[in-house]
C-alpha positions in Angstrom: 6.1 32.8 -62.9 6.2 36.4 -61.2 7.2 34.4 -58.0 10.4 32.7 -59.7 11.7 35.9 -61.0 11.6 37.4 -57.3 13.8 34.8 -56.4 16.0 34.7 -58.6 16.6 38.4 -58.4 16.8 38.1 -54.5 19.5 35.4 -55.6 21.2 37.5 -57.6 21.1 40.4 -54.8 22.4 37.9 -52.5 25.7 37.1 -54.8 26.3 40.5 -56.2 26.4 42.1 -52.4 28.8 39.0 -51.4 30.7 39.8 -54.1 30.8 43.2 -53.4 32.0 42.6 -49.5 34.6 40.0 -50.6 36.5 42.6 -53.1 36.1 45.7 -51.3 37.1 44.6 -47.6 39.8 43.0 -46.3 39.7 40.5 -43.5 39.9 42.9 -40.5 37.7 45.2 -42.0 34.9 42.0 -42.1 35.7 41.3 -38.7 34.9 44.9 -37.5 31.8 45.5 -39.0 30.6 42.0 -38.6 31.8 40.5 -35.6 32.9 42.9 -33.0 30.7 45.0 -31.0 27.5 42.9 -32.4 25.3 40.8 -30.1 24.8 37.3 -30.8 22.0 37.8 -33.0 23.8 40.2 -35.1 27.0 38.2 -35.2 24.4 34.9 -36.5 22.5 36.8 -38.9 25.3 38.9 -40.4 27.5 35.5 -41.0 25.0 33.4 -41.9 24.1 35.8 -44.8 28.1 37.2 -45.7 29.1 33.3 -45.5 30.3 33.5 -48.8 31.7 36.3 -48.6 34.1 34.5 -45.7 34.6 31.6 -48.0 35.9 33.6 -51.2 38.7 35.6 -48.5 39.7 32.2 -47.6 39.8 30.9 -51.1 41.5 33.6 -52.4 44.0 34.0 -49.4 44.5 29.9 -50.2 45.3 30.8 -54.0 47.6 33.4 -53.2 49.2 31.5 -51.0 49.8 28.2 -52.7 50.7 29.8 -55.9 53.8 31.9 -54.4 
């Protein structure tokens, strides 16, 4: 019981701060803090767990763009 509400909240953490990160910065802002000037770890790690963060900028920049 105890264990599923951790993980829920940690699921909740985990789409609130993607959330967060997809409103707040822009594309080249995501690529400077997450991809350049990380190692290859970094770079894994920080995508892997911002991956839908990536997907909403591309589904938004798809909306805007078909819609026009």
């Amino acid at each position: 019981m105890v264990l599923n509400i951790i993980i829920g909240t940690l699921a909740a953490a985990y789409i609130v701060f993607n959330f967060i990160i997809s409103n707040r910065m822009d594309v080249k802002a995501m690529t400077a803090k997450f991809i350049t000037g990380q190692n290859v770890v970094g770079k894994i790690a920080t995508n892997i767990f911002y991956a839908p963060a990536w997907v909403l900028k591309g589904l938004k920049f798809l909306a805007i763009n078909l819609i026009k």
